[in-house]
N, CA, C and O atoms as a GROMACS GRO file, in nm:
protein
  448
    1UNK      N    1  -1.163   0.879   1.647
    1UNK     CA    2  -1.159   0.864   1.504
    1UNK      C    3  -1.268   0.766   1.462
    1UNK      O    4  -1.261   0.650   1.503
    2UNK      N    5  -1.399   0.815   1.361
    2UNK     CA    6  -1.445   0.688   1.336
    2UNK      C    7  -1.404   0.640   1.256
    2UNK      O    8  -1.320   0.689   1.180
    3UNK      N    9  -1.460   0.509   1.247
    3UNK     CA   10  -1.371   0.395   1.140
    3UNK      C   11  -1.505   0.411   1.018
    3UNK      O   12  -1.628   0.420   1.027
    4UNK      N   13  -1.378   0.410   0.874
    4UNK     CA   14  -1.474   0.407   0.765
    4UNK      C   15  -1.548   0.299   0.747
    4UNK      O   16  -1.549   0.197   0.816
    5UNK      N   17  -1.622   0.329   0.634
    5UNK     CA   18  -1.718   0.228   0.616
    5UNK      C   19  -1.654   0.115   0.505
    5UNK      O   20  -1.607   0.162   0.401
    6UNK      N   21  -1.653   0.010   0.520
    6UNK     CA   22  -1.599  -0.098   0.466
    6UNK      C   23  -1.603  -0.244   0.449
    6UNK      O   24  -1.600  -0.290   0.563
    7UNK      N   25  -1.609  -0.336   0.368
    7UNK     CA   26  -1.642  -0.444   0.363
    7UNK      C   27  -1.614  -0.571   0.480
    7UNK      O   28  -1.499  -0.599   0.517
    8UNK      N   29  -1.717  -0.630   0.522
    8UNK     CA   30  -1.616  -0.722   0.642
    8UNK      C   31  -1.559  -0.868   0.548
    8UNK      O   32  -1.598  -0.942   0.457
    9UNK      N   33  -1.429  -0.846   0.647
    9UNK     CA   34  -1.280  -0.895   0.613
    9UNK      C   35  -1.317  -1.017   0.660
    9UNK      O   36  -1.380  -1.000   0.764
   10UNK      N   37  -1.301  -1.205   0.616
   10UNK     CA   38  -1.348  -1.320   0.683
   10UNK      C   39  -1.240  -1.293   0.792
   10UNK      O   40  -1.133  -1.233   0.786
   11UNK      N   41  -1.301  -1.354   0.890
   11UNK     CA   42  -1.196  -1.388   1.036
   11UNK      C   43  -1.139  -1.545   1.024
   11UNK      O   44  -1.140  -1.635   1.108
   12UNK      N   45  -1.081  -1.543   0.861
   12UNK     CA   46  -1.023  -1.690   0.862
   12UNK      C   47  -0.928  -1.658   0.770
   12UNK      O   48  -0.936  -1.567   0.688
   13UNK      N   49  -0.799  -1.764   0.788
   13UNK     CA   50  -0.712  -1.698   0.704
   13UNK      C   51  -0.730  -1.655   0.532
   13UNK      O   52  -0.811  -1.716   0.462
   14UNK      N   53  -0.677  -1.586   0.497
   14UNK     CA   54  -0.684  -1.482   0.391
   14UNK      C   55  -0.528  -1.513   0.299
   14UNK      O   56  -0.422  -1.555   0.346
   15UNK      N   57  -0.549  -1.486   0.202
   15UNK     CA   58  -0.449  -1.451   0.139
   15UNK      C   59  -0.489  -1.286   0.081
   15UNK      O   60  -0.587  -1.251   0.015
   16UNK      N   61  -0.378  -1.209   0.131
   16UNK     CA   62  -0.436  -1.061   0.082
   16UNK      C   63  -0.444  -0.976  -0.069
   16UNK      O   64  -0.516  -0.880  -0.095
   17UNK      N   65  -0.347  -1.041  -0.153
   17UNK     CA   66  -0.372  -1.028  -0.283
   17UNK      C   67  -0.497  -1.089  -0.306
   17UNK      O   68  -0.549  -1.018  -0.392
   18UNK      N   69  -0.577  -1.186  -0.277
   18UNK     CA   70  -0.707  -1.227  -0.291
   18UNK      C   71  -0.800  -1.102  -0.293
   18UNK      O   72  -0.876  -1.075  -0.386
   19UNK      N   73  -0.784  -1.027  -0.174
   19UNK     CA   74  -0.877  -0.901  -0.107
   19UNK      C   75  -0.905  -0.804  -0.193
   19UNK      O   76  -0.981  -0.715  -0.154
   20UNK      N   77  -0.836  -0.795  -0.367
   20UNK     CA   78  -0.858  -0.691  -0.379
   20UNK      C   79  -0.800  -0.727  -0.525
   20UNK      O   80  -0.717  -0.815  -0.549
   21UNK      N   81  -0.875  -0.619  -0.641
   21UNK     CA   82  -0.858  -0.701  -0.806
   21UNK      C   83  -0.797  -0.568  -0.873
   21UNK      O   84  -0.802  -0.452  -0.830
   22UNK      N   85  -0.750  -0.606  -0.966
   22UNK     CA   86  -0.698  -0.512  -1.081
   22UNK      C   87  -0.773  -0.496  -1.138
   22UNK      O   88  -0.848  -0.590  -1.161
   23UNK      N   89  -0.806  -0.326  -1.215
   23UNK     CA   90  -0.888  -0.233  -1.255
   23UNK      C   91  -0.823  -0.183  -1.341
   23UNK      O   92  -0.718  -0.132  -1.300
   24UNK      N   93  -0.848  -0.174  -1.479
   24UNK     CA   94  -0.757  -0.093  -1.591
   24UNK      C   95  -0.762   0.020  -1.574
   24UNK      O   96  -0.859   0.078  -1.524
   25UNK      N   97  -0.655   0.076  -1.615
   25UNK     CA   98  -0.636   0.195  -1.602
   25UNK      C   99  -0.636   0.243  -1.434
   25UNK      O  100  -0.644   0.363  -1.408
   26UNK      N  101  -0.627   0.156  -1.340
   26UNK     CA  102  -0.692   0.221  -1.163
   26UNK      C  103  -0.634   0.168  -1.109
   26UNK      O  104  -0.561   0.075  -1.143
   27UNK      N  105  -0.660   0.245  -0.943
   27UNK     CA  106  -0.554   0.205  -0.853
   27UNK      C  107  -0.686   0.143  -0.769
   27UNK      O  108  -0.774   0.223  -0.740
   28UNK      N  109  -0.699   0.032  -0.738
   28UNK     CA  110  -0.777  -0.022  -0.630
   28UNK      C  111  -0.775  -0.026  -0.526
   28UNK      O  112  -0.654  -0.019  -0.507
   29UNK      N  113  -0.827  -0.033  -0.415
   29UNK     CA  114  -0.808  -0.060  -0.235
   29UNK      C  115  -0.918  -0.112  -0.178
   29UNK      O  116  -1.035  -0.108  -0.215
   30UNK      N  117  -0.853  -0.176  -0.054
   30UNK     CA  118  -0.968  -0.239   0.010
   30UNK      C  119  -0.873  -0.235   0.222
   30UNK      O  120  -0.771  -0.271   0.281
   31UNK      N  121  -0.981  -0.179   0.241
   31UNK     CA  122  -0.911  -0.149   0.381
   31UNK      C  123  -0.928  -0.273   0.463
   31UNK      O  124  -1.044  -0.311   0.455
   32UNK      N  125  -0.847  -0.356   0.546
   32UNK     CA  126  -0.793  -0.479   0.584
   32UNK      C  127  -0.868  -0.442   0.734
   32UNK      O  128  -0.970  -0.500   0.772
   33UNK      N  129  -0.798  -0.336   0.810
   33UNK     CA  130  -0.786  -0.325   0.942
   33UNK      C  131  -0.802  -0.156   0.971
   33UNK      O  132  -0.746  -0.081   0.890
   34UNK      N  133  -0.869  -0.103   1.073
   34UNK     CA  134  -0.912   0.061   1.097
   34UNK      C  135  -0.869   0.045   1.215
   34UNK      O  136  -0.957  -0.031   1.256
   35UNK      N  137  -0.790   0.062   1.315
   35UNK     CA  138  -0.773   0.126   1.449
   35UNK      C  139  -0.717   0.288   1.440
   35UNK      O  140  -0.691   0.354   1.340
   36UNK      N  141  -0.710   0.319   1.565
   36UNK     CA  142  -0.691   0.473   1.569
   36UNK      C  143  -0.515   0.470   1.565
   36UNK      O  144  -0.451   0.570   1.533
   37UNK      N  145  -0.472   0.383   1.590
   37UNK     CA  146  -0.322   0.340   1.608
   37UNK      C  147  -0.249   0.332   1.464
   37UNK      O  148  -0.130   0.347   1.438
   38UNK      N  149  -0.361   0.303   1.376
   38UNK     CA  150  -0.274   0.254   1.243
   38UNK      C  151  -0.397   0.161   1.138
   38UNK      O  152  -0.508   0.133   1.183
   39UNK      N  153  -0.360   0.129   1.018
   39UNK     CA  154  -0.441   0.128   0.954
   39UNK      C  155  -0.393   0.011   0.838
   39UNK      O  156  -0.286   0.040   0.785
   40UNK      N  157  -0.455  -0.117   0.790
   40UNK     CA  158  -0.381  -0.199   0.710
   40UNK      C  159  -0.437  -0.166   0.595
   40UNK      O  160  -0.556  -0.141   0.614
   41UNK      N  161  -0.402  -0.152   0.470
   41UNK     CA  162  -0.468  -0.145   0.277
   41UNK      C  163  -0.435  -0.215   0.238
   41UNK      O  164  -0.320  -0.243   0.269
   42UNK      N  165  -0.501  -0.298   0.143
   42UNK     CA  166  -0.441  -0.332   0.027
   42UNK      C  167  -0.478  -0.292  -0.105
   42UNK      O  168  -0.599  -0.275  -0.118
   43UNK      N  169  -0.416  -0.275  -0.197
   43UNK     CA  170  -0.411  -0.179  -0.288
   43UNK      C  171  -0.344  -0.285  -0.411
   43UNK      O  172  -0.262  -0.375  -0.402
   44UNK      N  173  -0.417  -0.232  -0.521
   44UNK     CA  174  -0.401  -0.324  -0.644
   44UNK      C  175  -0.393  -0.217  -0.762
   44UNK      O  176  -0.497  -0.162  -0.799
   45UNK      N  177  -0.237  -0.180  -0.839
   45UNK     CA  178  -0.256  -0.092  -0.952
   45UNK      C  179  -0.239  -0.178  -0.999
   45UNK      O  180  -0.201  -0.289  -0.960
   46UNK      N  181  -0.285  -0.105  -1.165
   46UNK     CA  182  -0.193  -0.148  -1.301
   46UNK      C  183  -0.115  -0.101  -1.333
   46UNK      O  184  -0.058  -0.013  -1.270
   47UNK      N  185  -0.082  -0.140  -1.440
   47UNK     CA  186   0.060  -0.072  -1.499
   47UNK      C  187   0.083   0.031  -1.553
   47UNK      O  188   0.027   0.061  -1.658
   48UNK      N  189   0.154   0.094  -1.507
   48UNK     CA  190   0.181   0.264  -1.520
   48UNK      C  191   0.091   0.391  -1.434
   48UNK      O  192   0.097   0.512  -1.455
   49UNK      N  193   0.002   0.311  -1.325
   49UNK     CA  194  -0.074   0.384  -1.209
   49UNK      C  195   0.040   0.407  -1.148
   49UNK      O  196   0.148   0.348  -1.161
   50UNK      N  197   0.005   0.518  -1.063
   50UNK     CA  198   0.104   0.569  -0.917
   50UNK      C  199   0.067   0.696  -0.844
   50UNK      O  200  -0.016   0.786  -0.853
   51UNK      N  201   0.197   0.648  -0.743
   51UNK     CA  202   0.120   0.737  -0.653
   51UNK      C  203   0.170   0.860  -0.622
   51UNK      O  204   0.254   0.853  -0.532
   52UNK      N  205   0.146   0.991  -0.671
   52UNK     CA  206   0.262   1.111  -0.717
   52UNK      C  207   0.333   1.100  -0.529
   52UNK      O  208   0.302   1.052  -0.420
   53UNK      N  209   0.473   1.205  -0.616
   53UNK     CA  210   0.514   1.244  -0.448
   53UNK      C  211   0.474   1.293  -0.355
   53UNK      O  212   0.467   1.416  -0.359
   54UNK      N  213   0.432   1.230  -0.239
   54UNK     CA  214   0.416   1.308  -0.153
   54UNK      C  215   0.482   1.246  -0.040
   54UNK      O  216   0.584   1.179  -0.050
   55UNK      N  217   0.395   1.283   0.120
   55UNK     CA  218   0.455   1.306   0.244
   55UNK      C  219   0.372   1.277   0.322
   55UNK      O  220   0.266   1.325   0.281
   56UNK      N  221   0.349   1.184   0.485
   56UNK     CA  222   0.277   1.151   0.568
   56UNK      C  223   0.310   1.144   0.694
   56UNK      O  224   0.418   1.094   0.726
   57UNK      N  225   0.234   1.186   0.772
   57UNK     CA  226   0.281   1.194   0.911
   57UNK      C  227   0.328   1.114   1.017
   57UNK      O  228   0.348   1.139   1.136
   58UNK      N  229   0.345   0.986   0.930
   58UNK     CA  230   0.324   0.854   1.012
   58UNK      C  231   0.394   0.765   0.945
   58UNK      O  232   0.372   0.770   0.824
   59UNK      N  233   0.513   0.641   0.997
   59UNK     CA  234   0.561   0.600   0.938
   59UNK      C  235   0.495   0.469   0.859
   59UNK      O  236   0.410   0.403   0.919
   60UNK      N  237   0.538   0.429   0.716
   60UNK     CA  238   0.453   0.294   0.676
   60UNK      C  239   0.526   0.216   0.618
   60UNK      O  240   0.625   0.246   0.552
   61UNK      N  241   0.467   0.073   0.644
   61UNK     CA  242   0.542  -0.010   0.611
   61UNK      C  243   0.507  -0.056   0.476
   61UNK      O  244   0.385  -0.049   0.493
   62UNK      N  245   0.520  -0.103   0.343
   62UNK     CA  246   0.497  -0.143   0.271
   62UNK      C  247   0.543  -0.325   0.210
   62UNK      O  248   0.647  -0.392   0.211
   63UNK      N  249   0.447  -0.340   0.177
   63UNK     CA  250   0.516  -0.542   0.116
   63UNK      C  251   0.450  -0.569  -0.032
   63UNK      O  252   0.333  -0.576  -0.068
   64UNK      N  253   0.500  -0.573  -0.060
   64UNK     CA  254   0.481  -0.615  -0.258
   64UNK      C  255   0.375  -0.742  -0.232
   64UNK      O  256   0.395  -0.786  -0.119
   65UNK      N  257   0.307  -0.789  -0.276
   65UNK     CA  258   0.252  -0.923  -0.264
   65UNK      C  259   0.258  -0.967  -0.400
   65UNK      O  260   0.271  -1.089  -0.409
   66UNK      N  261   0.253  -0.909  -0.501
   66UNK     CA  262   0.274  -0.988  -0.658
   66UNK      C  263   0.307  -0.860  -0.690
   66UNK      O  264   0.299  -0.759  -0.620
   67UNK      N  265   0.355  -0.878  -0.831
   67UNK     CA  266   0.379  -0.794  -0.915
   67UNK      C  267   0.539  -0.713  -0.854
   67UNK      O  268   0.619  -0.757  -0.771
   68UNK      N  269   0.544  -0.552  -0.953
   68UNK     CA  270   0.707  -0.463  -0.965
   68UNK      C  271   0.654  -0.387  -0.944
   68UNK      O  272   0.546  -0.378  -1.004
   69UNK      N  273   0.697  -0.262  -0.827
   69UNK     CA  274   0.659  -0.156  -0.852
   69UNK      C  275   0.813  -0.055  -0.847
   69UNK      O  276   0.920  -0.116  -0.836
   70UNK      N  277   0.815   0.088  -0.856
   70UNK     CA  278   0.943   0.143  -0.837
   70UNK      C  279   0.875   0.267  -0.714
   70UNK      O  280   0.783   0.343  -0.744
   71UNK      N  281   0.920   0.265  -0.622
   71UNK     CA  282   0.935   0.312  -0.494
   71UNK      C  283   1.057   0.468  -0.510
   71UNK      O  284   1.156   0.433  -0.573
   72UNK      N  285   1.062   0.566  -0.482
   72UNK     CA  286   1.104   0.663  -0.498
   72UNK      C  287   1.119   0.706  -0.350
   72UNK      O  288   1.009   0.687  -0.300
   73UNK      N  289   1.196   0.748  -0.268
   73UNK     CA  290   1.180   0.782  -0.131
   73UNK      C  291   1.314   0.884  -0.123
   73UNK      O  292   1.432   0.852  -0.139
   74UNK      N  293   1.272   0.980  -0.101
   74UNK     CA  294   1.392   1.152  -0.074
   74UNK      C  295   1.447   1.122  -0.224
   74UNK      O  296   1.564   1.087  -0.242
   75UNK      N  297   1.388   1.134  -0.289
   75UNK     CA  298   1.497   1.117  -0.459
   75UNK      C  299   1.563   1.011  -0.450
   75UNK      O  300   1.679   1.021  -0.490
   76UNK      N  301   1.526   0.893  -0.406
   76UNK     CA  302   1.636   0.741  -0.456
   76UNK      C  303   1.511   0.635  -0.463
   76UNK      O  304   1.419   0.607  -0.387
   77UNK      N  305   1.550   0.592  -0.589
   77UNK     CA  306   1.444   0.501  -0.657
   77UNK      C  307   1.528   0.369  -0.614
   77UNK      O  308   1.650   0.356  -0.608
   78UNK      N  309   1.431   0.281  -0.589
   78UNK     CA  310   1.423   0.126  -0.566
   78UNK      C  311   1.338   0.078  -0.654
   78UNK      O  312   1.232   0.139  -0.668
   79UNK      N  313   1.374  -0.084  -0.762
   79UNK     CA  314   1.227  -0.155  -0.739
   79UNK      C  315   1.225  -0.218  -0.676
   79UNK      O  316   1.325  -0.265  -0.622
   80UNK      N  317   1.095  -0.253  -0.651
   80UNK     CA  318   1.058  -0.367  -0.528
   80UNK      C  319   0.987  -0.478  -0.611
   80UNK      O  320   0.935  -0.444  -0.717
   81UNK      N  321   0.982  -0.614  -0.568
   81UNK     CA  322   0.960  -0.698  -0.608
   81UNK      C  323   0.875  -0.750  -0.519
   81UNK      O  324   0.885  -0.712  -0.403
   82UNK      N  325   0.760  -0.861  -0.559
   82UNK     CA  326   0.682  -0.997  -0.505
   82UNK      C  327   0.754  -1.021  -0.368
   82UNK      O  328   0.875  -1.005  -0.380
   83UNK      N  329   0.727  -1.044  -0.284
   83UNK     CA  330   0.776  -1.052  -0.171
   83UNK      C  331   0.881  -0.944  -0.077
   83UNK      O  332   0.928  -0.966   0.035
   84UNK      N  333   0.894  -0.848  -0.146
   84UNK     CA  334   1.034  -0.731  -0.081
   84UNK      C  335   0.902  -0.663   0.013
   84UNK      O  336   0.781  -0.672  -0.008
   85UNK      N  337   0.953  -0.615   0.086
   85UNK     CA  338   0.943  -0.460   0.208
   85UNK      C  339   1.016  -0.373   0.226
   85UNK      O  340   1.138  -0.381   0.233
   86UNK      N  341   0.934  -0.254   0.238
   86UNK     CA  342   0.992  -0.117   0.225
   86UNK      C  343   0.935  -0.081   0.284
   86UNK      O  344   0.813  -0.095   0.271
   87UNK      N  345   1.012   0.012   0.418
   87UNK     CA  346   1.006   0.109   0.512
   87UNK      C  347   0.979   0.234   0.469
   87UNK      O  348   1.077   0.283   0.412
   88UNK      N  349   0.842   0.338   0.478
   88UNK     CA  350   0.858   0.509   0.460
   88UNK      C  351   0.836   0.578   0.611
   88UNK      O  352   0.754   0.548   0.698
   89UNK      N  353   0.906   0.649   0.611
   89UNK     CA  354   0.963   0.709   0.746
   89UNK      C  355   0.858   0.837   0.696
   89UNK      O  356   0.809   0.880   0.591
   90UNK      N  357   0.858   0.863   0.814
   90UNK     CA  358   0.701   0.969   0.840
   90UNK      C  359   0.824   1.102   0.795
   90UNK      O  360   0.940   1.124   0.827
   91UNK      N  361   0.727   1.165   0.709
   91UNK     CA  362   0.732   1.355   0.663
   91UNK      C  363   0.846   1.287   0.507
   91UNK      O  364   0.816   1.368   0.419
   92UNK      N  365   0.908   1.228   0.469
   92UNK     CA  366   0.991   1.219   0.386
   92UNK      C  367   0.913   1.157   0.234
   92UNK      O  368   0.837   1.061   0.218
   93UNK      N  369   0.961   1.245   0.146
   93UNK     CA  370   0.826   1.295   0.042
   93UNK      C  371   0.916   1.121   0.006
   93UNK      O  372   1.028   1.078   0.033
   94UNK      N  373   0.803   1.068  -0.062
   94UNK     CA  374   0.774   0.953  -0.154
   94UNK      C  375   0.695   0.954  -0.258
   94UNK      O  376   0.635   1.050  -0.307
   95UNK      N  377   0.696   0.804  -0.303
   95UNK     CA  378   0.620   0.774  -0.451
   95UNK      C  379   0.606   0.662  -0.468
   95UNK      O  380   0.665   0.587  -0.390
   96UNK      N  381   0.537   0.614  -0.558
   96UNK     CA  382   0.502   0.494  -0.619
   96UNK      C  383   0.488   0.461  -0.773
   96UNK      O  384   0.424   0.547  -0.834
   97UNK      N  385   0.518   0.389  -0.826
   97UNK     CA  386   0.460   0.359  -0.942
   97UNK      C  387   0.483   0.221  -0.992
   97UNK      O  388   0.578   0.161  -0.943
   98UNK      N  389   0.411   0.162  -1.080
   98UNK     CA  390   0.395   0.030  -1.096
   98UNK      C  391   0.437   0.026  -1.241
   98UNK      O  392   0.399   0.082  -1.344
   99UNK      N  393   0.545  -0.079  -1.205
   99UNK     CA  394   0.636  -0.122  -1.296
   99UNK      C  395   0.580  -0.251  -1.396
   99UNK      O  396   0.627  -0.266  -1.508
  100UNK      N  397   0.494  -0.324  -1.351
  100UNK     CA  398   0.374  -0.408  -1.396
  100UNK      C  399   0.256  -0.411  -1.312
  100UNK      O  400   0.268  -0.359  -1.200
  101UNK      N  401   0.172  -0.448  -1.336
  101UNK     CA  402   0.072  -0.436  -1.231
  101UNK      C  403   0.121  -0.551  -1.090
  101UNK      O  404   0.166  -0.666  -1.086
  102UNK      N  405   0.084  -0.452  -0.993
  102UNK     CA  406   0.111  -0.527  -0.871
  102UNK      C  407   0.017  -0.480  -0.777
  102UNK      O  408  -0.044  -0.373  -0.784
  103UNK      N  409   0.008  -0.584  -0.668
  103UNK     CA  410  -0.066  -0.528  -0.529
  103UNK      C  411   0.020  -0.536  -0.440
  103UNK      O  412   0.125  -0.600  -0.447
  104UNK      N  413  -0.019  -0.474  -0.349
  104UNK     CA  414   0.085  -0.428  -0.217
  104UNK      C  415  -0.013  -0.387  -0.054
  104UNK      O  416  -0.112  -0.317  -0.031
  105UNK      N  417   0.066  -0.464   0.022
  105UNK     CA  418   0.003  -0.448   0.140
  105UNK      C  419   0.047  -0.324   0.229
  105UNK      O  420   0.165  -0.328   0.264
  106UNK      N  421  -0.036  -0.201   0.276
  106UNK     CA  422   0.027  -0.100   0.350
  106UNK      C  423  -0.030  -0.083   0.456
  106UNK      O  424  -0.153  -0.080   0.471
  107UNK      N  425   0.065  -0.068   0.554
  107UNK     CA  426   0.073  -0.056   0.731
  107UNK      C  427   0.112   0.086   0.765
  107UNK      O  428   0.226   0.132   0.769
  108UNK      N  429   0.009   0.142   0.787
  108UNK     CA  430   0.042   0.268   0.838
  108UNK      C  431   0.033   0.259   1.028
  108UNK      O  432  -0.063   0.211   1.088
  109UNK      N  433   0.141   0.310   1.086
  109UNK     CA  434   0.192   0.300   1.224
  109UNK      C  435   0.160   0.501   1.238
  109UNK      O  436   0.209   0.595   1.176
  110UNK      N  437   0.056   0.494   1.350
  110UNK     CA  438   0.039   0.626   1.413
  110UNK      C  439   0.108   0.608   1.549
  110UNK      O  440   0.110   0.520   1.635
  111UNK      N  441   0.160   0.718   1.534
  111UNK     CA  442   0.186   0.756   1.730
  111UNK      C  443   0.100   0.768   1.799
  111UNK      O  444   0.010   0.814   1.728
  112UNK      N  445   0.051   0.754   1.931
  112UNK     CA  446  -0.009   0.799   2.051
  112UNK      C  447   0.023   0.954   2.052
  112UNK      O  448  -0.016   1.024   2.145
   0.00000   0.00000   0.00000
């Protein structure tokens, strides 16, 4: 797999809402980490961006870092808040949408 092309990340600590800004009207990203194993984002909407339903092959972890968003997973809505985590289990359709603007850190876990 090659790894995309992307900004280098300092090799000193970070705060990851730092990594990445709010865009009106847009959903922002900035890729953290590329291995073939899995993959870190961080991602910055505004309010009323999202991410329609869909489905991924791989399970991911998600963490609010500021802001509300509402999380949808097999038809059951959660919000998530500034500090919460949320588990998406690989093939099970999901969603996103931002309840105020928020950023969020995502861990995508591939199998071998």
């Amino acid at each position: 797999m090659k790894e995309p092309k992307r900004e280098s990340i300092p090799r000193t600590v970070v705060r990851l809402s730092d990594l990445v800004r709010y865009q009106e009207g847009a959903i922002a990203s900035k890729m953290v980490l590329f291995r073939k194993n899995g993959t870190i984002t961080v991602f910055a909407f505004d309010q009323g961006e999202g991410l329609p339903e869909h489905t991924a092959p791989y399970e991911a972890v998600v963490t609010i870092l500021e802001g509300t968003c509402r999380v949808t997973i097999a038809g059951v809505d959660s919000l998530v808040q500034t500090g919460q985590t949320i588990l998406f289990p690989p093939h099970i359709p999901h969603a996103v949408y931002a309840v105020t603007p928020f950023k969020m850190s995502l861990t995508m876990i591939r199998d071998e």
